[in-house]
C-alpha positions in Angstrom: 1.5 -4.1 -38.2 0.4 -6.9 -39.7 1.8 -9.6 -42.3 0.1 -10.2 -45.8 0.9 -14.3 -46.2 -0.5 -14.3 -49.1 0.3 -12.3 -52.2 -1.8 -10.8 -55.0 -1.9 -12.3 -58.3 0.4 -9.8 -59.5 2.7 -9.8 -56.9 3.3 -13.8 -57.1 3.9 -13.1 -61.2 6.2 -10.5 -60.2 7.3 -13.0 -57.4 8.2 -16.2 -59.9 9.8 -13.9 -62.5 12.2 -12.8 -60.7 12.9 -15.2 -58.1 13.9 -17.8 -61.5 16.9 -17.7 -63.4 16.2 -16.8 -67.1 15.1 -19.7 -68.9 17.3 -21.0 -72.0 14.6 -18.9 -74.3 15.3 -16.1 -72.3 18.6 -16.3 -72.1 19.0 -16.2 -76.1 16.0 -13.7 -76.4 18.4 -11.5 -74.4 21.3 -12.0 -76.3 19.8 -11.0 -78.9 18.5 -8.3 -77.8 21.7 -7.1 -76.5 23.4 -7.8 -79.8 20.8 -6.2 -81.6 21.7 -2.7 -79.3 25.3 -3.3 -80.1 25.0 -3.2 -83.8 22.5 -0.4 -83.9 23.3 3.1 -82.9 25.0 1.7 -79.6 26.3 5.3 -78.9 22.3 6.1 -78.7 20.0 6.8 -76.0 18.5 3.8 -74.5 14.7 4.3 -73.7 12.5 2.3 -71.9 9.9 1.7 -74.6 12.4 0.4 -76.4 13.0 -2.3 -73.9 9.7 -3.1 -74.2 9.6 -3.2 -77.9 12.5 -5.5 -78.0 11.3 -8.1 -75.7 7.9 -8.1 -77.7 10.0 -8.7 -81.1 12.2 -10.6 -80.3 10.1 -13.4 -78.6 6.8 -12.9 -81.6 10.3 -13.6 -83.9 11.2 -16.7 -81.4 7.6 -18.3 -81.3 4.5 -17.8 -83.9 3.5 -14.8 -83.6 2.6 -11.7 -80.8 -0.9 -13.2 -80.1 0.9 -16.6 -78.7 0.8 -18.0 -74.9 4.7 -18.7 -75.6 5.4 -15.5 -76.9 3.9 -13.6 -74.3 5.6 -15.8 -71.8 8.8 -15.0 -73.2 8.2 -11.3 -73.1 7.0 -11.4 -69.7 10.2 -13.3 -68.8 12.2 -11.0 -70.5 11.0 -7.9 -68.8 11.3 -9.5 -65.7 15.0 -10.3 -66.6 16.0 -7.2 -68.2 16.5 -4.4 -65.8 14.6 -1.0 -65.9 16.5 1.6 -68.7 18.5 4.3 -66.4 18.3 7.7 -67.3 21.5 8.6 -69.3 21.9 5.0 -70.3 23.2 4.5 -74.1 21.9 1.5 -75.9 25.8 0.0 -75.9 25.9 -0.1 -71.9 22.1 -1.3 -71.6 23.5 -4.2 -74.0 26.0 -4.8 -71.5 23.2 -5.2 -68.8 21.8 -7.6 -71.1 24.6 -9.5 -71.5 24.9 -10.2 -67.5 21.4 -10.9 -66.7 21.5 -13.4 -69.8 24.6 -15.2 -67.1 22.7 -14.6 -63.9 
């Protein structure tokens, strides 16, 4: 079998996101994410559109505007951060998840 040594564009995106520790933006945009989960119907269903949603809000709300470089940095960061939603999962414990991959 033989080795890719290179990856795809994708795959090296995929590759730097996760291979970094959160960013101080991302850090906070996580926080408050995870606050904002806490405070809202935490006994609720967590979806993963939601996850999406928040990490889109939260970093239009941190830079100017959805249509920004930054702000779709941030939400790329953040998604790459911010584990995939578990079935079952309530929006409390995903804040929890929040919370630790804003200290990783």
């Amino acid at each position: 079998m033989t080795e890719r040594t290179h990856l795809s564009q994708p795959d090296e995106a995929l590759h730097r996101v996760r291979g970094d520790a959160p960013t101080e933006t991302c850090r906070a945009l996580l926080l408050q994410a995870a606050e904002h989960l806490t405070t809202d119907r935490p006994d609720q269903p967590m979806w993963e559109a939601v996850r999406i949603y928040l990490a889109r809000r939260f970093a239009a709300a941190h830079f100017p505007g959805y249509n920004t470089e930054l702000a779709a940095g941030a939400t790329l960061q953040f998604l790459g951060h911010a584990p995939v939603v578990r079935a079952g999962q309530t929006r409390g414990e995903y804040a929890l998840v929040l919370r630790a991959a804003a200290q990783a």
